[in-house]
Residue frames as qw, qx, qy, qz and C-alpha x, y, z in Angstrom:
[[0.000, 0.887, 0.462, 0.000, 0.00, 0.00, 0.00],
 [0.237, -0.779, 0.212, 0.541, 2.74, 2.60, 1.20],
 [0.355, -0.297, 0.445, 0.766, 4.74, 2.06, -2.01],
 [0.185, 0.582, 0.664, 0.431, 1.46, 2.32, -4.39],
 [0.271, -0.820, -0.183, 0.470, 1.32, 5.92, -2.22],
 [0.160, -0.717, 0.142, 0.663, 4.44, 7.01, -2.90],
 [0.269, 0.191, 0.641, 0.694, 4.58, 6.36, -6.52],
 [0.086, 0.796, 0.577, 0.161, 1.51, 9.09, -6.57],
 [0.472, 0.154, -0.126, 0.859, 4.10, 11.26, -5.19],
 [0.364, -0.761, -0.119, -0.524, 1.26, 13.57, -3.05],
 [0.106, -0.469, 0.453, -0.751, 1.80, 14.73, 0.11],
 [0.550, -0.107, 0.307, -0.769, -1.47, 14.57, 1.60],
 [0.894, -0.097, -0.187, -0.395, -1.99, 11.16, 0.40],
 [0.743, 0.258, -0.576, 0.223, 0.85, 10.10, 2.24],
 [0.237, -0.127, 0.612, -0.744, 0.22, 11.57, 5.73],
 [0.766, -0.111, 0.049, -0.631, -3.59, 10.45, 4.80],
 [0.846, 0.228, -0.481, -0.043, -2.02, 6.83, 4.11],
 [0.331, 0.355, -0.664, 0.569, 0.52, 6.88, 7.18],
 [0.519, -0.146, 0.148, -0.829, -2.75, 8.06, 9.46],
 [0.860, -0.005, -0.378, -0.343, -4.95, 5.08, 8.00],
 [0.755, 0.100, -0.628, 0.161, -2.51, 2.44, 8.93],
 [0.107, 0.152, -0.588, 0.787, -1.58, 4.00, 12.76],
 [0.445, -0.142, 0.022, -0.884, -5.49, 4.54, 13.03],
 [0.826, 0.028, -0.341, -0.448, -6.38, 1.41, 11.95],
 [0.552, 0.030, -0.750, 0.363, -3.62, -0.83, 13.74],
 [0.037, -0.215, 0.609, -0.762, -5.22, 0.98, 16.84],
 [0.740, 0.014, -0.038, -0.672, -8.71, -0.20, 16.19],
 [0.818, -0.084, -0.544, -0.166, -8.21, -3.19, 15.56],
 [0.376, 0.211, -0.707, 0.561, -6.07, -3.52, 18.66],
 [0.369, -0.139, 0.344, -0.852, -8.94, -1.98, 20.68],
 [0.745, -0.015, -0.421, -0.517, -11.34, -4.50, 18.68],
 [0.808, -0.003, -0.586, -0.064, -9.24, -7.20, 19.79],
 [0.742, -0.601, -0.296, 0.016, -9.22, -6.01, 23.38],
 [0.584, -0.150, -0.127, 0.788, -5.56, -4.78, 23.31],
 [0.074, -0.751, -0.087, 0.650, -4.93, -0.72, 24.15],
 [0.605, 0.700, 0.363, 0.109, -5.30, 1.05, 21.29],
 [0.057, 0.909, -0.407, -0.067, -2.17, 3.02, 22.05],
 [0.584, -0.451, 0.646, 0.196, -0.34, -0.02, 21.68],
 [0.685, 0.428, 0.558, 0.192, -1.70, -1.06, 18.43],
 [0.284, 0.920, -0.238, 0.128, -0.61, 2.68, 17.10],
 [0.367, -0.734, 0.510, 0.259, 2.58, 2.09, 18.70],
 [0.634, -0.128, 0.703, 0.295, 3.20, -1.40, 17.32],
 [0.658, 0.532, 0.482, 0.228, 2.09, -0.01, 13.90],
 [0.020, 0.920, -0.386, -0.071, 4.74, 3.46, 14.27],
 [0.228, -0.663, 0.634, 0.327, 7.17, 0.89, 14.45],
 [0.736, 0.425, 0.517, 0.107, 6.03, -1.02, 11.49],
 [0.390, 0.876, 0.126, 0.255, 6.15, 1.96, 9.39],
 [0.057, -0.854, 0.458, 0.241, 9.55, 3.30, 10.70],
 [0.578, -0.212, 0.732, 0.293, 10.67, -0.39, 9.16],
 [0.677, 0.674, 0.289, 0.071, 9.52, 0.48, 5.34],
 [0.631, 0.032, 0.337, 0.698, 11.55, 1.51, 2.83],
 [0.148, 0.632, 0.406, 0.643, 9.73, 4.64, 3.24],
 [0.494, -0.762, -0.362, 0.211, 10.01, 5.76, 6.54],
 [0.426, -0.066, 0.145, 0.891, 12.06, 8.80, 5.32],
 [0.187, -0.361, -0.400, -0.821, 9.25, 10.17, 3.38],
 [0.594, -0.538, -0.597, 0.014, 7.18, 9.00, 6.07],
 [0.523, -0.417, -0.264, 0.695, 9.39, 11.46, 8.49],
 [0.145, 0.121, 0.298, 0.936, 9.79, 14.20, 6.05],
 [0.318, -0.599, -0.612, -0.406, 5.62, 14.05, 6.15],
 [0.501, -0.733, -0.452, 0.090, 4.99, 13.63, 9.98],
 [0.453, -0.107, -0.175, 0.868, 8.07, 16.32, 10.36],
 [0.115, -0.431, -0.133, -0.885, 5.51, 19.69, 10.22],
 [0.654, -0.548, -0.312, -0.418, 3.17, 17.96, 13.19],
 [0.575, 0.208, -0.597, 0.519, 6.40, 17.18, 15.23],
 [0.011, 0.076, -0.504, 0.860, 5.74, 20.12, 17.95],
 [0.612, -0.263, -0.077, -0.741, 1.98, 19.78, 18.08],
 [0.851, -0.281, -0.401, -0.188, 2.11, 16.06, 18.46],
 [0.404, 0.135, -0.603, 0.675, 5.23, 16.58, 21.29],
 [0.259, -0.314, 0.160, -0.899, 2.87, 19.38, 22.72],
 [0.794, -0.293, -0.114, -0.521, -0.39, 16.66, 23.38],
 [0.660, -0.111, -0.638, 0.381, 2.22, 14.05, 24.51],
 [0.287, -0.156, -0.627, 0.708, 3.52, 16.34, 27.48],
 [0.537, -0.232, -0.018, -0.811, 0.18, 17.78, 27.80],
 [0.857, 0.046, -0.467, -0.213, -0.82, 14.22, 28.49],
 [0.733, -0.039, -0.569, 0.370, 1.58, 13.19, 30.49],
 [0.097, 0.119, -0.577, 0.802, 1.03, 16.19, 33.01],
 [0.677, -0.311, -0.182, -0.642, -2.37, 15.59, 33.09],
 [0.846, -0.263, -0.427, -0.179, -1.50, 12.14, 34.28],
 [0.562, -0.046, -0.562, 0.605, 0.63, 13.61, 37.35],
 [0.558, -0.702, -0.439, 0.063, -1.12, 12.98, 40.56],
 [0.151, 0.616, -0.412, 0.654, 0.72, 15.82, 42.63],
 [0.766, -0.417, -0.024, -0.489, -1.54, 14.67, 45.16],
 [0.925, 0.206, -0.279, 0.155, 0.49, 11.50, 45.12],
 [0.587, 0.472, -0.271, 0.599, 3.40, 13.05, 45.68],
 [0.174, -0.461, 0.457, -0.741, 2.96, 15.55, 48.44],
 [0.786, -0.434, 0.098, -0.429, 1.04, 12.27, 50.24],
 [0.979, -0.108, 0.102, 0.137, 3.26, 9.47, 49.62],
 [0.223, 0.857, -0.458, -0.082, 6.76, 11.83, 48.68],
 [0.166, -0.636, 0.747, 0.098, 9.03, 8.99, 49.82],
 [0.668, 0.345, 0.639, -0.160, 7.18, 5.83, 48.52],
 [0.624, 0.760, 0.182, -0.015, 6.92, 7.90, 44.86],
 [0.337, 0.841, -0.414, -0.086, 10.24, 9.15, 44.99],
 [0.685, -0.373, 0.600, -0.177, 11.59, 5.63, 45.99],
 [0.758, 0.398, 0.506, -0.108, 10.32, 4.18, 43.01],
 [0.405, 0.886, -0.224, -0.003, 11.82, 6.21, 41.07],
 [0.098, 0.748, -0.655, -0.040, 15.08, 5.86, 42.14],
 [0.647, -0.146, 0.746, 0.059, 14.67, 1.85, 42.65],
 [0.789, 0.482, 0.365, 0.111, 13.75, 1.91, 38.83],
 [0.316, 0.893, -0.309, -0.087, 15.98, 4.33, 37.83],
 [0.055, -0.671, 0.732, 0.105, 18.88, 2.38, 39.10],
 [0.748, 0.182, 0.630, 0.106, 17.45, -1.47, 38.10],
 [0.693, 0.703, 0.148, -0.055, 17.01, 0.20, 34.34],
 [0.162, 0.889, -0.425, -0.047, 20.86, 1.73, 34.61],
 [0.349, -0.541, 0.764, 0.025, 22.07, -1.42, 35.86],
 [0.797, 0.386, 0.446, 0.130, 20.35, -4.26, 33.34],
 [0.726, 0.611, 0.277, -0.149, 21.74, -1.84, 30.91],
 [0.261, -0.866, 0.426, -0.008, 24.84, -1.74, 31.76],
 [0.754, -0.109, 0.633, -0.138, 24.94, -5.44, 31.90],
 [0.745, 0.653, 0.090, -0.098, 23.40, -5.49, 28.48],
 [0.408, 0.869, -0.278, -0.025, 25.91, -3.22, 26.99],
 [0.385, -0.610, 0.693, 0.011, 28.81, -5.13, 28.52],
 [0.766, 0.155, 0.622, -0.049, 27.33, -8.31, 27.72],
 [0.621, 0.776, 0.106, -0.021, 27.19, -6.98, 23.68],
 [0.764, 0.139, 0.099, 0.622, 31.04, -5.70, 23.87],
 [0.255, 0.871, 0.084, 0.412, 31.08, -2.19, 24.70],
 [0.357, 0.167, -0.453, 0.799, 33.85, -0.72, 26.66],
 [0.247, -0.442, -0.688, 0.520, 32.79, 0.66, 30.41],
 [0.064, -0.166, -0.081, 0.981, 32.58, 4.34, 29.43],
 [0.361, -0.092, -0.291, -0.881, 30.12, 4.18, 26.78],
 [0.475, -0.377, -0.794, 0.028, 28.00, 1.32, 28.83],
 [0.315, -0.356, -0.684, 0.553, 28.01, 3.71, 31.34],
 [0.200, 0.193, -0.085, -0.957, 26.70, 6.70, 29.59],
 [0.374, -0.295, -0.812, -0.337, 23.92, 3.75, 27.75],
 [0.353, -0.313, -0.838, 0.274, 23.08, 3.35, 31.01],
 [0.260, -0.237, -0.337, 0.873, 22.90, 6.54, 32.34],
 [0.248, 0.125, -0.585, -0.762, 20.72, 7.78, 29.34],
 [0.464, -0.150, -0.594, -0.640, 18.11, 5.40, 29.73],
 [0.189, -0.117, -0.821, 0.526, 17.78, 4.71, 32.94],
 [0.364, 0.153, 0.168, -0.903, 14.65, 6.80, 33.17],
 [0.481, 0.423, 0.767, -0.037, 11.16, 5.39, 32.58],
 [0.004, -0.072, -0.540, -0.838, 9.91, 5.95, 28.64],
 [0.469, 0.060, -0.026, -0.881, 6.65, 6.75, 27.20],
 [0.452, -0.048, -0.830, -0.322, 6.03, 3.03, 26.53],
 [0.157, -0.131, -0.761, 0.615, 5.66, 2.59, 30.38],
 [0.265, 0.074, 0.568, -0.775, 2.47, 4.43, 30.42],
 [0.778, 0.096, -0.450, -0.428, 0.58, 2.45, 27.66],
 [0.544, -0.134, -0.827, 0.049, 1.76, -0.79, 29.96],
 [0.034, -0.048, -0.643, 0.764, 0.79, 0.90, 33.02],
 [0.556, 0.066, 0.016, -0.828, -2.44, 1.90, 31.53],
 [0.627, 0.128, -0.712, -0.291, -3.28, -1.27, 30.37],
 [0.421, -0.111, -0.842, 0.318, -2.57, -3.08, 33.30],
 [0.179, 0.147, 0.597, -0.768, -4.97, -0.91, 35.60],
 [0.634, 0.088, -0.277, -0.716, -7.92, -1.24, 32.72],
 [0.770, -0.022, -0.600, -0.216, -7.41, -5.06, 33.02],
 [0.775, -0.535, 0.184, -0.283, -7.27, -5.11, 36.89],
 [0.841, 0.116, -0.404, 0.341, -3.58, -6.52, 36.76],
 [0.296, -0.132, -0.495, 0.806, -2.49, -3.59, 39.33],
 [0.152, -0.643, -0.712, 0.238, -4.30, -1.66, 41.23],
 [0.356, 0.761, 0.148, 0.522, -5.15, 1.69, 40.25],
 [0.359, -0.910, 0.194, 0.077, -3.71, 3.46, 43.69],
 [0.736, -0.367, 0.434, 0.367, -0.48, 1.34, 43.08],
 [0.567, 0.440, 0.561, 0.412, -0.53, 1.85, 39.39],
 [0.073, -0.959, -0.208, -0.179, -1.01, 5.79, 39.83],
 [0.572, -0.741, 0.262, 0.234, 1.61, 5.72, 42.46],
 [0.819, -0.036, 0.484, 0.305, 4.15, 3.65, 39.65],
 [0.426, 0.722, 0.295, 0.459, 2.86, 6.29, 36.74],
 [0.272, -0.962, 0.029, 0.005, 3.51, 9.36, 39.16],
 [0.654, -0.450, 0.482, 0.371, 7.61, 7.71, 39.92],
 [0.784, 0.247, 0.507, 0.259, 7.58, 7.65, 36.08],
 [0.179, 0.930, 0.312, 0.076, 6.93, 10.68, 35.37],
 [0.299, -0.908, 0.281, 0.082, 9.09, 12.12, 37.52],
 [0.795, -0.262, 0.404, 0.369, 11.94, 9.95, 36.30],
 [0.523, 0.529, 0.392, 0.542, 11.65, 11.07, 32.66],
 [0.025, 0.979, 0.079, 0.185, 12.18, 14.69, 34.37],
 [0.478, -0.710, 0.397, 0.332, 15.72, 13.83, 35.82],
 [0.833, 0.501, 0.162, 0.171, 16.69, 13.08, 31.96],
 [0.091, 0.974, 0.033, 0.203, 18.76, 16.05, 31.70],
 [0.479, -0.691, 0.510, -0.180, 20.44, 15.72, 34.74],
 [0.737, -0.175, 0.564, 0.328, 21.58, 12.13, 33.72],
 [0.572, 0.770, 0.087, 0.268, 22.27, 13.77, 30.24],
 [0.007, -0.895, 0.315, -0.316, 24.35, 16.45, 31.79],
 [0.639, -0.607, 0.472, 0.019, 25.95, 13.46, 34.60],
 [0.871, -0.032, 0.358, 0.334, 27.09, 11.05, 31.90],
 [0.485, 0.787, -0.133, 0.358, 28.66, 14.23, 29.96],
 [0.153, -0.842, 0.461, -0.236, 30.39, 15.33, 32.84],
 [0.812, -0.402, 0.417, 0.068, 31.85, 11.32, 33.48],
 [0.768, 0.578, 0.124, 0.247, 32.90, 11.51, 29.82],
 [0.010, 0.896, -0.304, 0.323, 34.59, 15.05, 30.23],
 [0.407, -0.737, 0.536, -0.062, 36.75, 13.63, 33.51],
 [0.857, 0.141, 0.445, 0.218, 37.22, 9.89, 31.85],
 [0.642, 0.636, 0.065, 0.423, 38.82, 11.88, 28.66],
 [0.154, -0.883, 0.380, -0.230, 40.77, 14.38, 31.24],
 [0.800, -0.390, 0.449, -0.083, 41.91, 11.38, 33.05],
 [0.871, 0.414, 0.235, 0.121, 43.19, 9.62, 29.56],
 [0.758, 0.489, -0.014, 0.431, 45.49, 12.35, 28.86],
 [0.064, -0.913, 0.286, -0.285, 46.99, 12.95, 31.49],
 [0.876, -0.298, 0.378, 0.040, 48.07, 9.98, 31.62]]
């Protein structure tokens, strides 16, 4: 379908074509009971795997800041402050027990694959933070009564807040780089 698209060479029928298929992989996903943000996910990363997922960028590249804008709209809707200023050490707990399980599997990972300590430790550092997937599995699981929605709130709240210390571990695994390359030649 995408490559009968682009051979029409339109715009608009390639955002309307890119749309369809993200729309539709979410229906059906809803149809068949699964979150319908998962069924858009699992059908974004279809389409970044075509042999069109350039043009496919080049398209969705003018809606970039609107559709960033309803994510973190979105996500601050779904932080409970409430949460927080009741349960501060509990929510910020969580946080840092996932922050440092995610830095340390991926550490592991990267080791495990062959990368040298530095950049494993910047991997790590980097992604340690919960992603956006986390609240499609978090949602999910409180629609289908797998966690509970105080516990599940509490989990989404720790998540949040993780994906706000990004920065900071952006800015810590520059500054371990910076003394690791000071450290190199002065030797």
């Amino acid at each position: 379908m995408m490559r009968s698209v682009a051979r029409a060479d339109s715009q608009e029928l390639f955002l309307a074509a890119s749309l369809l298929v993200v729309i539709g992989a979410g229906l059906a996903a809803a149809l068949a009971g699964i979150s319908m943000a998962l069924g858009a996910f699992i059908a974004g990363l279809l389409l970044a795997e075509t042999e069109h997922r350039k043009q496919i960028e080049k398209t969705v590249e003018p809606f970039q800041g609107l559709l960033l804008g309803v994510f973190f709209v979105s996500v601050g809707a779904g932080l409970d402050l409430s949460l927080l200023i009741a349960n501060p050490l509990r929510v910020l707990g969580i946080m840092v027990i996932t922050m440092t399980v995610n830095a340390q599997v991926l550490f592991v990972l990267s080791r495990i694959f062959r990368l040298e300590s530095l950049p494993s430790m910047e991997a790590a550092l980097m992604l340690a933070a919960s992603g956006e997937f986390a609240f499609v599995v978090l949602q999910t699981a409180m629609q289908d009564d797998l966690l509970g929605r105080s516990v599940g709130n509490t989990i989404l709240v720790a998540s949040i807040l993780s994906m706000f210390c990004i920065p900071l571990l952006s800015s810590l695994a520059a500054a371990i780089r910076r003394y690791a390359l000071r450290s190199a030649l002065a030797q």
